[in-house]
C-alpha positions in Angstrom: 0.0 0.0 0.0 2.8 2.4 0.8 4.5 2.0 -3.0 1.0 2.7 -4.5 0.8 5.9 -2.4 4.0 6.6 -3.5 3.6 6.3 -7.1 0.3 8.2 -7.0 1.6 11.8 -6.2 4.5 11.6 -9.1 1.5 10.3 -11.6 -0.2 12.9 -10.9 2.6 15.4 -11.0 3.4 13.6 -14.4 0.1 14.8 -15.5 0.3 17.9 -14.4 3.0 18.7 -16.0 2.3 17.3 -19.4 -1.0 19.0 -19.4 1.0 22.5 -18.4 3.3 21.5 -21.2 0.4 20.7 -23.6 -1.4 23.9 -22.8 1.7 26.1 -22.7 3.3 24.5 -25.9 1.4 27.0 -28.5 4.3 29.8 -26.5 7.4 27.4 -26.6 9.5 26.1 -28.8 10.4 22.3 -30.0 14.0 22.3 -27.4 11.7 24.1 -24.6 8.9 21.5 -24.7 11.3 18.7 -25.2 13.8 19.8 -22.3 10.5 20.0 -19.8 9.2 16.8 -20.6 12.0 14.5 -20.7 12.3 14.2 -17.4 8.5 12.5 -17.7 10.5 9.6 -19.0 7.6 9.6 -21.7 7.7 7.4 -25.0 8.8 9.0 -27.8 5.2 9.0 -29.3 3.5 10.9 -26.6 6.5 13.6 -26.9 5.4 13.6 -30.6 2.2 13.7 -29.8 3.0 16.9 -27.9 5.2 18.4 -30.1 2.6 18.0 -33.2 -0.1 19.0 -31.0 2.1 22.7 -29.8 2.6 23.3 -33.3 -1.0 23.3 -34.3 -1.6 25.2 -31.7 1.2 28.3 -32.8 -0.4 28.0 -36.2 -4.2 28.2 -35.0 -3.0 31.3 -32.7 -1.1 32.9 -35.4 -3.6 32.8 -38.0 -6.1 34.2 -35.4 -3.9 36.8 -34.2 -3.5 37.7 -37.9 -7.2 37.9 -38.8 -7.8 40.4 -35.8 -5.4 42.9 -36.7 -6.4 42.5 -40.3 -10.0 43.1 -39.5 -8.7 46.2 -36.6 -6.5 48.2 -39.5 -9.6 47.0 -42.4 -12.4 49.1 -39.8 -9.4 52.5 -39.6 -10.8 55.3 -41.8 -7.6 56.0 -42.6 -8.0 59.7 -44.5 -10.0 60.6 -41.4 -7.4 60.0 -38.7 -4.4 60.9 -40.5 -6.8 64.5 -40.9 -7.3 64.5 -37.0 -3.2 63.8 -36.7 -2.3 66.5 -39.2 -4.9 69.0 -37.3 -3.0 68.2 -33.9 0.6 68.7 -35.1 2.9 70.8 -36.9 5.8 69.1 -39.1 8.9 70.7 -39.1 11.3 69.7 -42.4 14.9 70.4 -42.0 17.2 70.0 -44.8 21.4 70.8 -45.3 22.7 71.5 -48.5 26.3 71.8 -48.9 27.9 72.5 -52.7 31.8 71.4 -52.9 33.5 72.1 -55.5 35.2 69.7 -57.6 38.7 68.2 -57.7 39.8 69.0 -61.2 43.1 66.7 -62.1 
């Protein structure tokens, strides 16, 4: 009874820590996930598993992430807030002009 007890508590912490590693692979990379699970003394499959499963997840958040800020700059009225910009400040345009005269050999 005492080595079931025992085993219990590092199953679970195995399980906690592949989920956290399951749910936190769409923010790390291949080395990270691999380096945090190998210590779970997992079969190669399930690491696999995990790795395909992280990647999927980067791909889903990226596209997402891309469709929101393509939809945010799609809904800009563009001529009207570079108006309100150009209302509220004053460009200044600075330019140097130097003439040298040439080496004649």
């Amino acid at each position: 009874m005492a080595d079931e007890e025992s085993k219990e508590p590092k199953i679970t912490e195995a399980i906690k820590k592949l989920f956290a590693a399951g749910v936190s692979g769409a923010l790390l990379s291949e080395e990270v996930i691999r380096s945090y699970v190998s210590d779970l003394k997992l079969p190669k499959e399930i690491i696999q598993l995990l790795l395909q499963n992280a990647q999927k997840s980067k791909d889903e958040i990226t596209q997402r992430v891309g469709r929101e800020i393509i939809g945010i700059v799609q809904k800009i009225d563009w001529v009207t807030e570079l108006s309100k910009f150009a209302e509220n400040h004053k460009f200044k345009i600075s330019a140097e002009i130097e003439i040298v005269k040439k080496k004649v050999e």
